[in-house]
Legacy VTK file of the C-alpha trace (Angstrom):
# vtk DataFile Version 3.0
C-alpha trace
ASCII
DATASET POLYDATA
POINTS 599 float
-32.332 10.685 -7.207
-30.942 7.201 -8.822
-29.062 4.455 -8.011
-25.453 3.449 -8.883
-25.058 0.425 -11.015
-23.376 -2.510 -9.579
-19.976 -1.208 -11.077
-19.783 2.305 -9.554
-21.228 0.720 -5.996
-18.168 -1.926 -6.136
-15.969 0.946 -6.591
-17.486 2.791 -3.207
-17.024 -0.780 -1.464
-13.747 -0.921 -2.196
-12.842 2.199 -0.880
-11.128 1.539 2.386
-7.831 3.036 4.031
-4.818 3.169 2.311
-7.044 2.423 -1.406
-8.806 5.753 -2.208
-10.874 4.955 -5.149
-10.709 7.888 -7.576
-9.335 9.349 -10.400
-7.268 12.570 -11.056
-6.065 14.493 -13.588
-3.356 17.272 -13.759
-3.152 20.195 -16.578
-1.012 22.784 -17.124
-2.284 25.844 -18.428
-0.585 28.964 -20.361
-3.055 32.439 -19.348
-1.530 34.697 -21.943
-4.432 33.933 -24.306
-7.080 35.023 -21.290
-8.279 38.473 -21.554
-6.084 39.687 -18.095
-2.686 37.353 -19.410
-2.947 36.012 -15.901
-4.461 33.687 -13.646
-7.404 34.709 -12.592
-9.089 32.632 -9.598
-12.687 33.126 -9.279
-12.798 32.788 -12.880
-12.480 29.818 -12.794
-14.542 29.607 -9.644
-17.372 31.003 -11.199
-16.502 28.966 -14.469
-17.644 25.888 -12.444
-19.918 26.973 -10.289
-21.990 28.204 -13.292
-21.488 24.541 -15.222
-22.649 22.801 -12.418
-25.386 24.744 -11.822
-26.652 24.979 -15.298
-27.000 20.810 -15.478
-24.029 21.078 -17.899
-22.109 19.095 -14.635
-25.255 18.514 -12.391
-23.461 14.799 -11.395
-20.770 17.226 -9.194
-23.560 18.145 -6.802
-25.107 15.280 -5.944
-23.712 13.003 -2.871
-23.971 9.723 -2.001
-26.860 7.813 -0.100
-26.130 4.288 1.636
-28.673 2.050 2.406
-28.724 0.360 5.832
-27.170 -2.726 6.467
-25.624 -2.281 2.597
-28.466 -4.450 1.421
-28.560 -2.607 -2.150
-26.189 -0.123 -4.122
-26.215 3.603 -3.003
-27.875 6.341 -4.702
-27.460 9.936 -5.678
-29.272 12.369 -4.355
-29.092 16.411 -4.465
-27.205 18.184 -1.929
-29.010 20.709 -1.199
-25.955 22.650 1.298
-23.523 22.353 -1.713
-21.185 24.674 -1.316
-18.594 25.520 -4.482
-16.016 26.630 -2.232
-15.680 23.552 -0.537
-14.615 21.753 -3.751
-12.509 24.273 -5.612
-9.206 25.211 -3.585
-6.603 27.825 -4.334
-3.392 26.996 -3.599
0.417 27.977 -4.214
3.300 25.529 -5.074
5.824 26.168 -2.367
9.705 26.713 -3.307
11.615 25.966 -4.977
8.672 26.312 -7.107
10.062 23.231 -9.596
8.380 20.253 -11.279
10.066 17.850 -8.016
7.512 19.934 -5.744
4.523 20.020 -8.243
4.807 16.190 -8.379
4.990 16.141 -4.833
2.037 18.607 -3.913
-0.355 16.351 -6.504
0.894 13.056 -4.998
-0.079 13.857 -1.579
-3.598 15.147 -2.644
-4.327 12.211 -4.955
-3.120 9.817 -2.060
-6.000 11.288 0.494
-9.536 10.214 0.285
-12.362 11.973 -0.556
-15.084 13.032 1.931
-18.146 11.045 1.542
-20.512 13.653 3.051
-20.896 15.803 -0.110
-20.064 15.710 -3.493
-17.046 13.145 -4.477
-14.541 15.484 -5.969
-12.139 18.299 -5.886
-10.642 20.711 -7.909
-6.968 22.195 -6.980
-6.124 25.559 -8.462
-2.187 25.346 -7.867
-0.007 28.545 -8.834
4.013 29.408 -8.332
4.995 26.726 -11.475
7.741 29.101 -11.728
11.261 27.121 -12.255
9.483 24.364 -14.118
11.376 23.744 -17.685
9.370 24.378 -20.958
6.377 25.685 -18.559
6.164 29.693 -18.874
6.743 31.178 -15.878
3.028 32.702 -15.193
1.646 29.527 -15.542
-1.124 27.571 -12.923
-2.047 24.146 -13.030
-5.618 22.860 -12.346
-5.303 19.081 -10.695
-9.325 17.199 -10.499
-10.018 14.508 -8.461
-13.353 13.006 -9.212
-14.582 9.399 -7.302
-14.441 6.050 -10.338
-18.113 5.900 -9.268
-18.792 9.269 -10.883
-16.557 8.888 -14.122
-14.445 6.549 -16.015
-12.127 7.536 -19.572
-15.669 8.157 -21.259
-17.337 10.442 -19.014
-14.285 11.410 -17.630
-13.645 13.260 -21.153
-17.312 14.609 -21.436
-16.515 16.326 -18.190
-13.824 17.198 -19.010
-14.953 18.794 -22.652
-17.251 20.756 -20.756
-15.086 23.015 -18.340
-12.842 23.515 -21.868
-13.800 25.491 -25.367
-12.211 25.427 -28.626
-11.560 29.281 -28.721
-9.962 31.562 -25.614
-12.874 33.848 -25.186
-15.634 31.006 -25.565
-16.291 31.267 -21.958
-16.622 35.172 -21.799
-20.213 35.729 -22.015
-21.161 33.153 -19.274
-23.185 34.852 -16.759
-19.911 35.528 -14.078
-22.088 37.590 -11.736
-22.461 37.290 -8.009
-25.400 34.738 -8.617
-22.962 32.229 -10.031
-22.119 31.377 -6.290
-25.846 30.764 -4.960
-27.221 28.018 -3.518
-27.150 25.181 -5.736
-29.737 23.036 -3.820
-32.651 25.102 -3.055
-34.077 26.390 -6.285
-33.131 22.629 -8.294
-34.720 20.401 -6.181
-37.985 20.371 -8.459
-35.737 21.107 -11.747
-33.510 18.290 -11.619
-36.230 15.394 -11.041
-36.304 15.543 -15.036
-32.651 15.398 -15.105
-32.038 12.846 -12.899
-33.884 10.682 -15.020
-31.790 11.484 -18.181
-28.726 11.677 -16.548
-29.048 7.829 -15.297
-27.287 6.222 -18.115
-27.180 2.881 -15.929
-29.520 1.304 -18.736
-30.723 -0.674 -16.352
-34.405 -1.049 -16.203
-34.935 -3.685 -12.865
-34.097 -0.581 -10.441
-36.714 1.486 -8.844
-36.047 5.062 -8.988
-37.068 7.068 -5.562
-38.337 9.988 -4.267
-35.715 12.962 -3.842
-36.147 12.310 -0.389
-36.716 8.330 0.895
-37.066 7.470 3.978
-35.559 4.552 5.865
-38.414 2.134 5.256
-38.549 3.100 1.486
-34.260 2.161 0.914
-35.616 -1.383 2.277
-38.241 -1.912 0.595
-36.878 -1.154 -2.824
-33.747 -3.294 -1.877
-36.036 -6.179 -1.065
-37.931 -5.640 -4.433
-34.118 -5.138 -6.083
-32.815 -8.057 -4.252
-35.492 -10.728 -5.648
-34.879 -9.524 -8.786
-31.042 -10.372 -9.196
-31.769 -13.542 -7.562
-33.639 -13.941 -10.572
-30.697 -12.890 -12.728
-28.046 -14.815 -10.979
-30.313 -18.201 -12.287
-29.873 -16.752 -16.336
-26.212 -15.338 -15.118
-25.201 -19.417 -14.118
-25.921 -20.366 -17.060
-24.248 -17.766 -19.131
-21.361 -18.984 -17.048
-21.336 -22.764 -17.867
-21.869 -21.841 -21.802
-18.242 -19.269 -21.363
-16.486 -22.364 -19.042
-16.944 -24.318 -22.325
-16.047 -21.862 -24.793
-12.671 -21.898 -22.358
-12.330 -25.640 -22.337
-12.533 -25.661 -26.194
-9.766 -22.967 -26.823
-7.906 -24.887 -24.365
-8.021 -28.392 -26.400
-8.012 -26.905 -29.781
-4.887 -24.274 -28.544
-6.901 -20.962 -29.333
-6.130 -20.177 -25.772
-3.457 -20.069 -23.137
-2.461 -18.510 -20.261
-0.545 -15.876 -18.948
1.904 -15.860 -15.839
1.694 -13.359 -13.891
5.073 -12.999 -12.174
5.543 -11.404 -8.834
7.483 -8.296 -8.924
8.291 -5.345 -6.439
5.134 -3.732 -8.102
2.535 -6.714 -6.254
2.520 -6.712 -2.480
1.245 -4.559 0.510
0.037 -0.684 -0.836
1.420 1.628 1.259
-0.871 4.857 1.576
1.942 7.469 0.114
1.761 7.824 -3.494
4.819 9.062 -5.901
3.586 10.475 -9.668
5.522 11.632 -12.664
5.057 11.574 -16.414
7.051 11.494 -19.964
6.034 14.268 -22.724
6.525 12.163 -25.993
6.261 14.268 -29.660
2.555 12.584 -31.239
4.151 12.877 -34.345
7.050 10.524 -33.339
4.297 7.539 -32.074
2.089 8.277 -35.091
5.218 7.773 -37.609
5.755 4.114 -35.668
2.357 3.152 -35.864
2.117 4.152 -39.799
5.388 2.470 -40.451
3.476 -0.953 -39.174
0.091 -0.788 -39.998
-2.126 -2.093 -38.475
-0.733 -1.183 -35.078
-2.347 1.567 -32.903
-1.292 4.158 -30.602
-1.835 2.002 -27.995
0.194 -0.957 -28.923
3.446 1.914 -29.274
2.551 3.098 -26.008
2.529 -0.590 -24.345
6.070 -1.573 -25.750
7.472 1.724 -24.803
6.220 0.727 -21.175
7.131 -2.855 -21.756
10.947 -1.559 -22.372
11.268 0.807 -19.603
10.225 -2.062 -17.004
12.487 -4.008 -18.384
15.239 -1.379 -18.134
14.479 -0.700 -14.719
13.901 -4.238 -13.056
16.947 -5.121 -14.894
19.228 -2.625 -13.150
17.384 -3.818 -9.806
18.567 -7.486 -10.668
15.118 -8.234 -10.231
13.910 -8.236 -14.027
12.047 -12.376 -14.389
11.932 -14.545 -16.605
8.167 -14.031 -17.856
6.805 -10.896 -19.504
4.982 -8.663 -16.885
1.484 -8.402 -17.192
-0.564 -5.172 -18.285
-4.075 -4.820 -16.901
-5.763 -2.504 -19.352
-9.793 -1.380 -18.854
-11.129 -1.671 -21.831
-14.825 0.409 -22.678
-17.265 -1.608 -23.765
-19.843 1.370 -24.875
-21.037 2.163 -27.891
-19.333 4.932 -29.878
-22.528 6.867 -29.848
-23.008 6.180 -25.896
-23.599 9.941 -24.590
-23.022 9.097 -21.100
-21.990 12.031 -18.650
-21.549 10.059 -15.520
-20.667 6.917 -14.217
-18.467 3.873 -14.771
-18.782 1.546 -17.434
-15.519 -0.727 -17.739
-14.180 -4.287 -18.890
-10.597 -5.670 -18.223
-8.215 -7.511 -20.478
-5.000 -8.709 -19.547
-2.147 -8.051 -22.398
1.775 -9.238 -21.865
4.331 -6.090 -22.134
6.781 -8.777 -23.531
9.692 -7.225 -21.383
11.329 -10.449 -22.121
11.864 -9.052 -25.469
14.794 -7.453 -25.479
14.917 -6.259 -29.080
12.816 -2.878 -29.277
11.451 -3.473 -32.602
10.756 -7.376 -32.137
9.130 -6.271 -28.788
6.671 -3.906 -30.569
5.674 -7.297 -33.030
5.055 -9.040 -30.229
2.907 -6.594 -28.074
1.009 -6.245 -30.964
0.111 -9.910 -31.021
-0.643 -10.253 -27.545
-2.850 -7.495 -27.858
-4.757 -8.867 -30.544
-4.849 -12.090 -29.028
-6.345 -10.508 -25.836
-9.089 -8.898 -27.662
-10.373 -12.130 -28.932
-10.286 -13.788 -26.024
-12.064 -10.553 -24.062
-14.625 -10.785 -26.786
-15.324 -14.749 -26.257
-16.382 -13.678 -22.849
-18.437 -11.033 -23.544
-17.261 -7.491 -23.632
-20.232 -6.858 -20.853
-18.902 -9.708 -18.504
-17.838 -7.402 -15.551
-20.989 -5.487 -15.679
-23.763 -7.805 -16.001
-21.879 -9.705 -13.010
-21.395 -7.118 -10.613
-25.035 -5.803 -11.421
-26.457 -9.101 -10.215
-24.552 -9.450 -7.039
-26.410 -8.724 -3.895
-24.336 -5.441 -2.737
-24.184 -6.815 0.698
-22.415 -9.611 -0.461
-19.688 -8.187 -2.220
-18.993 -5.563 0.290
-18.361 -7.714 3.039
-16.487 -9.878 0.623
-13.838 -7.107 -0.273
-13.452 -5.490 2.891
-12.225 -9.226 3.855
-9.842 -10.215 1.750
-8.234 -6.851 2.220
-8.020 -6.360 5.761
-6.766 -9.844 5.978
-4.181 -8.931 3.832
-5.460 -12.172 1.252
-4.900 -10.677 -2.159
-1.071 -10.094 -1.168
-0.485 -13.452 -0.225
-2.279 -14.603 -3.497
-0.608 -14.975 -7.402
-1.059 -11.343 -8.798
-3.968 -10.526 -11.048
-1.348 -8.651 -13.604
1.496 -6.222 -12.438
0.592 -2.415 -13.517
-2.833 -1.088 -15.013
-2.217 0.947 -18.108
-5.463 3.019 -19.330
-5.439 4.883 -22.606
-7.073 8.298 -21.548
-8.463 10.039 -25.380
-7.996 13.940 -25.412
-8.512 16.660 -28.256
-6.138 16.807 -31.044
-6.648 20.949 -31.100
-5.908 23.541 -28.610
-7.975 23.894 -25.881
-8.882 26.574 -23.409
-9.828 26.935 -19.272
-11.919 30.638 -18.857
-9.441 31.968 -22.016
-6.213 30.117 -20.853
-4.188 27.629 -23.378
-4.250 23.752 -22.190
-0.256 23.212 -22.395
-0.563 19.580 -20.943
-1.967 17.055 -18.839
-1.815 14.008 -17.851
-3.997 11.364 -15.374
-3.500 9.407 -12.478
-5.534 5.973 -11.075
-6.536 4.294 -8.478
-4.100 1.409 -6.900
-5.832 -1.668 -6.162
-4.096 -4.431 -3.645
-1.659 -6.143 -4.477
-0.823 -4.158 -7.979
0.751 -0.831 -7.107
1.968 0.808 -9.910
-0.918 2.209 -12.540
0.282 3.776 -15.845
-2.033 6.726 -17.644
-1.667 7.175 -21.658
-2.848 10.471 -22.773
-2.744 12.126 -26.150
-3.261 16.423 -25.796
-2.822 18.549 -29.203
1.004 17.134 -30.291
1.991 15.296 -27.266
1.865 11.417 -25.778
1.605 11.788 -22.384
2.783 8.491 -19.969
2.038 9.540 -16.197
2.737 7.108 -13.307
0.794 6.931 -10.092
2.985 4.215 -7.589
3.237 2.899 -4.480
5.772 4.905 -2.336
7.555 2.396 -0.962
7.419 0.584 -4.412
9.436 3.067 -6.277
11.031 5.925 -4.777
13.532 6.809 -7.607
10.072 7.775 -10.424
13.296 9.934 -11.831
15.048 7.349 -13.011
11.796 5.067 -14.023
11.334 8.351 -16.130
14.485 8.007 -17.507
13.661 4.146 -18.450
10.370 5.248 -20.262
12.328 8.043 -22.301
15.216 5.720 -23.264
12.850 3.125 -24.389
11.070 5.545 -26.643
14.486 6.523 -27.970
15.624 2.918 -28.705
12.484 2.081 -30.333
11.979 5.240 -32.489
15.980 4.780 -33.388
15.241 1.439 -34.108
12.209 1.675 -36.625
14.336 4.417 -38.274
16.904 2.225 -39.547
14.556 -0.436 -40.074
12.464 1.950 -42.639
15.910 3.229 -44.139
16.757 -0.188 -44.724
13.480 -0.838 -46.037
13.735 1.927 -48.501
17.297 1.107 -49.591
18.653 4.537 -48.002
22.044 4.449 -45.918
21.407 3.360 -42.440
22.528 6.009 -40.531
20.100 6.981 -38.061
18.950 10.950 -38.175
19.194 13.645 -35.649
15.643 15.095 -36.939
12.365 13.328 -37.015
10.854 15.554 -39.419
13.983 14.447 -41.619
13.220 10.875 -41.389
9.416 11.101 -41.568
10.134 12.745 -45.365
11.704 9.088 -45.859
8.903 7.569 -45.615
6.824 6.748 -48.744
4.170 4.120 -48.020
3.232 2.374 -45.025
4.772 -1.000 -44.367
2.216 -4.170 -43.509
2.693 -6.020 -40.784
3.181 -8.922 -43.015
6.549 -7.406 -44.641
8.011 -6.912 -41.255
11.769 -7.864 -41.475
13.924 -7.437 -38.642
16.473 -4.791 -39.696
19.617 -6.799 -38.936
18.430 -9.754 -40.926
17.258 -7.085 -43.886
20.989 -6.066 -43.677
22.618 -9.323 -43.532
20.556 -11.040 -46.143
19.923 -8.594 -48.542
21.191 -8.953 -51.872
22.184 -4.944 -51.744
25.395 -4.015 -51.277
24.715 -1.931 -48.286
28.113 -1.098 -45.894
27.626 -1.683 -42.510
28.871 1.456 -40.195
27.846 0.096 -36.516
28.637 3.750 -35.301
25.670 4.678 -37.435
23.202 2.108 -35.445
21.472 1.811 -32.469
23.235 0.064 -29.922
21.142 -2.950 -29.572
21.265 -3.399 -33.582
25.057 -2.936 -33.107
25.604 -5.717 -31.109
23.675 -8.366 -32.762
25.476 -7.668 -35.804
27.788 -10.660 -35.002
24.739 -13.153 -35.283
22.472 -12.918 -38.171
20.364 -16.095 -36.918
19.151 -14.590 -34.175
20.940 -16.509 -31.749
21.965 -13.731 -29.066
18.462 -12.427 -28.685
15.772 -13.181 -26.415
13.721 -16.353 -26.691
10.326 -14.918 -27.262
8.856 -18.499 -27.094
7.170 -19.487 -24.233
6.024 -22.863 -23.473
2.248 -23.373 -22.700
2.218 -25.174 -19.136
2.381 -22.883 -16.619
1.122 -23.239 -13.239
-1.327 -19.924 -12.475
-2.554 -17.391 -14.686
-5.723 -16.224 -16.888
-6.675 -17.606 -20.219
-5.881 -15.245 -23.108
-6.001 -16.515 -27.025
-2.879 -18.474 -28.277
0.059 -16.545 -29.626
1.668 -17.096 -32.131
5.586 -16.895 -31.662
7.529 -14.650 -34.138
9.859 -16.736 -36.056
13.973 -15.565 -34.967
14.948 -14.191 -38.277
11.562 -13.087 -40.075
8.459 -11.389 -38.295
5.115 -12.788 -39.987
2.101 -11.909 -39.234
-0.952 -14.454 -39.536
-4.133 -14.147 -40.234
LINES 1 600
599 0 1 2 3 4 5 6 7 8 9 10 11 12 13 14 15 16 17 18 19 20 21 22 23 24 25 26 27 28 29 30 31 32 33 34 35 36 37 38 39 40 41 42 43 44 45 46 47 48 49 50 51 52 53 54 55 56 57 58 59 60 61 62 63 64 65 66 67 68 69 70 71 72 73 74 75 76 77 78 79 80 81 82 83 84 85 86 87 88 89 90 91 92 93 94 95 96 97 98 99 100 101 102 103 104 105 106 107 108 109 110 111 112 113 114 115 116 117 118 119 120 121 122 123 124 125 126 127 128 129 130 131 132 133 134 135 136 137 138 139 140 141 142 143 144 145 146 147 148 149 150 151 152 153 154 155 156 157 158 159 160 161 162 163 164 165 166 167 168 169 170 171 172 173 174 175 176 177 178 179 180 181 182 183 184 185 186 187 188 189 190 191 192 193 194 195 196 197 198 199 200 201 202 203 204 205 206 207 208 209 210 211 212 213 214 215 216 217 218 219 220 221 222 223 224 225 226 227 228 229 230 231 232 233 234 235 236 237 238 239 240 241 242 243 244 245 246 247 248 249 250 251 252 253 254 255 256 257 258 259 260 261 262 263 264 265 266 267 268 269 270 271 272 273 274 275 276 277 278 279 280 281 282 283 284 285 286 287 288 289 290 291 292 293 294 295 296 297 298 299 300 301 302 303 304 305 306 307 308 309 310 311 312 313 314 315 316 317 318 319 320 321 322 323 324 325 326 327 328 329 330 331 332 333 334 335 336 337 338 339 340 341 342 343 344 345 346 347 348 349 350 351 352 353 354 355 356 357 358 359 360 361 362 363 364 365 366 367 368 369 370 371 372 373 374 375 376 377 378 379 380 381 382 383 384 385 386 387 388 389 390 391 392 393 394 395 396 397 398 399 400 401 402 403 404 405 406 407 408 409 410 411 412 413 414 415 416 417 418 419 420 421 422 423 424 425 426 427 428 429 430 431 432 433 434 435 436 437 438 439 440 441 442 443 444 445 446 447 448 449 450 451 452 453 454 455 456 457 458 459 460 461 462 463 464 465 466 467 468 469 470 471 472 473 474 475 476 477 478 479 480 481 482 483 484 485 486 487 488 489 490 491 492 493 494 495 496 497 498 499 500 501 502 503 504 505 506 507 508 509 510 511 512 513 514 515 516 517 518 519 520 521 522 523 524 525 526 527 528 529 530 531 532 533 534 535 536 537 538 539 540 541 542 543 544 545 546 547 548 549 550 551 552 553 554 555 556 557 558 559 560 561 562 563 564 565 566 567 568 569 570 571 572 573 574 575 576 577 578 579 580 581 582 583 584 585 586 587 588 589 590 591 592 593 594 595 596 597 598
């Protein structure tokens, strides 16, 4: 038995109606590489029934023990009824048996809460997907939803990793007899005391670990000991904080930092409790060309103009696009790369602009890119821990009653936003990958929706694909088709765009090709960000004789082929007085005709 750290408690205190705090995930497997080339149910039963009882997944049988009064963070403790059945669910996708329905089915399981008297998580074994296009017809998907307090993108993956193999008959020789579904509670009471202790990757050495089975009076008394001890804390944590308020004051008079404004859109308001989901299948290859093209971007920064340009498509046709850049809240993991944790949440936040009032796809992806590194810095002035030494020093008590406040009265609504979507980057395998002998054909995640931001975006990479899902707000966005349709025409604008720009670049016509394997063999050596040219202003001032065919171009190039100064596109310049917002570090505007990076 151990306790949560103050992270994964806040994340149980803000559960509350209408906010269900965990994460899901949905994949979509192929079963003609199992041994029986179909789905097979209590294969997979058995498949986690046997990992969780073998202390591969020993966190998915322990549930959650309050202390009275909330006076200190919960703690895990074995459940000794656990029953397998109770968690893994076989169900069938009703007609007509298309991706509409799927998406429907998920969205109303990922909008209910989990039960809080056993283990926090479910696993959905969904079959029918049979009119769904580019998914074979035999196919079943496998939807998880797991509680933030158990996992975040780190252990969510090590989890994850260890329900999957490399190799279709990997999971054959697990034991799949009748003993598979015992009792899970009775016989590990005595062999998990050892692995409680190396499964608490909390770190966190002032909590008192407890008997497997505490009474009343021994939850108080180790809160009272706990208690005293962040008092202690909060004394060294005041004084961290006057030390960052100055570091803040100084990148405020030297310029280093500014801030962001957050504008209000149809995304920040009252959370219904209906939830819509969808996602966009984007070739790997494709974002990996982009990000090669201008080193030193990453994966992520292609990803975050992509979703930059479809909000801008689609508040734009709602006449409700504003004049500020949304706002991207994006967790950010502050382990280290050899951190082996299996359970538990470990997060900080950074805020990055989306610069959807960039209009130009190409300038857009520039500018993300230095917002993004500007963000970084000013995350790492703060102290990439920040979040989690506070929240472990806060009397539980306290911040319980605190949230449950503000959102029953409705407060955070009525306030400035704290950004307008949550985007998380979600790592998978680059290889194929296999459930009890079946082929991992996609998947993609879905969050949490906090008050007052309703719309959360997942980024996932599986084997050759980008995956961008979308968990929203029901009454936020009822037309995810179409919002769909913004993400994939953004992508297609932006990929069309750094085409011709790397044509240009290479002195090759400018006619854009119907191939990216075509256009990839164009490419010779990667392009610094430092050489970035827009591709009109290549064209126009070049010394080349290069003909201009505008059929040949992507639309917005087209157009702004009548100015060469830059004129008719967006003022990416912002000026530094605004009234609300969080400090980020100072960006540096791209120039209208030439894109430099600085150092």
């Amino acid at each position: 038995m151990h306790q949560l750290s103050g992270l994964d408690a806040m994340f149980i205190n803000m559960e509350m109606q209408g906010f269900p705090m965990h994460v899901s995930s949905l994949s979509i497997y192929d079963p003609v590489t199992s041994k029986s080339k179909k789905l097979v149910f209590n294969n997979l039963l058995k498949l986690f029934a046997i990992k969780i009882k073998l202390n591969d997944l020993a966190i998915l049988r322990k549930r959650l023990i309050t202390v009275p009064g909330n006076l200190d963070c919960p703690y895990w403790q074995e459940d000794k009824n656990f029953d397998i059945h109770s968690h893994v669910k076989h169900v069938a996708l009703p007609e007509p048996n298309d991706w509409q329905t799927l998406c429907s089915m998920v969205a109303d399981i990922h909008a209910q809460p989990l039960r809080t008297d056993r283990p926090l998580w479910e696993a959905y074994v969904i079959e029918g997907l049979k009119n769904i296009e580019g998914i074979p017809p035999n196919a079943f998907a496998l939807m998880i939803k797991m509680h933030h307090s158990i996992m975040d993108g780190r252990t969510g993956l090590a989890i994850y990793s260890n329900l999957h193999s490399f190799t279709p008959d990997a999971h054959e020789n697990l034991p799949y007899g009748n003993s598979a579904f015992g009792s899970m509670g009775n016989n590990l009471a005595s062999r998990n005391a050892e692995s409680d202790v190396e499964s608490d990757d909390n770190d966190d050495s002032l909590l008192i670990k407890l008997d497997s089975n505490p009474g009343v009076a021994s939850l108080l008394n180790t809160a009272y000991i706990n208690n005293i001890k962040k008092t202690a804390n909060l004394a060294k944590l005041c004084g961290k904080g006057i030390s960052l308020y100055s570091k803040v004051q100084w990148g405020l008079h030297t310029n280093k930092f500014k801030t962001l404004v957050k504008p209000k859109t149809r995304f920040n308001g009252t959370i219904s409790s209906r939830r819509n989901i969808d996602r966009l299948n984007i070739p790997l290859d494709s974002i990996r060309m982009i990000k090669d093209i201008f080193k030193p971007l990453t994966i992520n920064d292609v990803a975050l103009t992509i979703i930059g340009g479809a909000l801008r498509k689609y508040l734009q046709t709602k006449v409700e696009l504003p004049l500020e850049s949304l706002i991207a809240g994006i967790p950010v993991d502050p382990r280290a790369s050899n951190d082996s944790a299996s359970s538990g949440a470990k997060v900080n936040f950074m805020n990055v602009a989306l610069r959807t009032d960039v209009e130009v796809p190409i300038e857009r992806l520039y500018a993300v890119y230095k917002e993004a590194q500007a963000s970084k810095v000013f995350t790492q002035a703060l102290g990439e821990n920040l979040v989690n030494d506070v929240l472990e020093n806060l009397y539980s008590n306290l911040v319980s009653g605190a949230l449950k406040t503000v959102v029953d009265l409705g407060i955070l609504e009525k306030m400035p936003p704290i950004n307008n979507t949550v985007v998380t980057n979600v790592r998978g395998y680059p290889c194929p990958m296999f459930i009890a002998g079946s082929r991992l054909i996609e998947s993609f995640g879905m969050g949490p929706l906090i008050p007052n931001t309703g719309l959360f975006h997942t980024v996932t990479t599986c084997c050759d694909s980008l995956t961008i899902g979308i968990t929203v707000c029901q009454e936020m966005m009822k037309d995810t088709d179409f919002y769909i349709a913004c993400l994939r025409e953004s992508y297609q604008e932006l990929l069309n765009g750094v085409i011709a720009y790397n044509n240009v670049k290479q002195g090759q016509s400018t006619a854009v090709s119907n191939t990216i394997l075509q256009e990839r063999a164009t490419i010779t050596a990667p392009i610094a960000m430092d050489e970035v040219i827009h591709p009109i202003d290549e064209i126009a001032h070049s010394q080349k004789s290069i003909t201009l065919d505008k059929k040949n171009l992507p639309r917005q190039y087209s157009d702004g082929i009548r100015s060469t100064n830059g004129a008719n596109r967006s003022n990416r310049s912002k000026k530094n007085t605004p009234k609300n917002g969080s400090f980020v570090h100072q960006e540096i505007s791209a120039q209208p005709i030439i894109l430099e990076a600085e150092g």
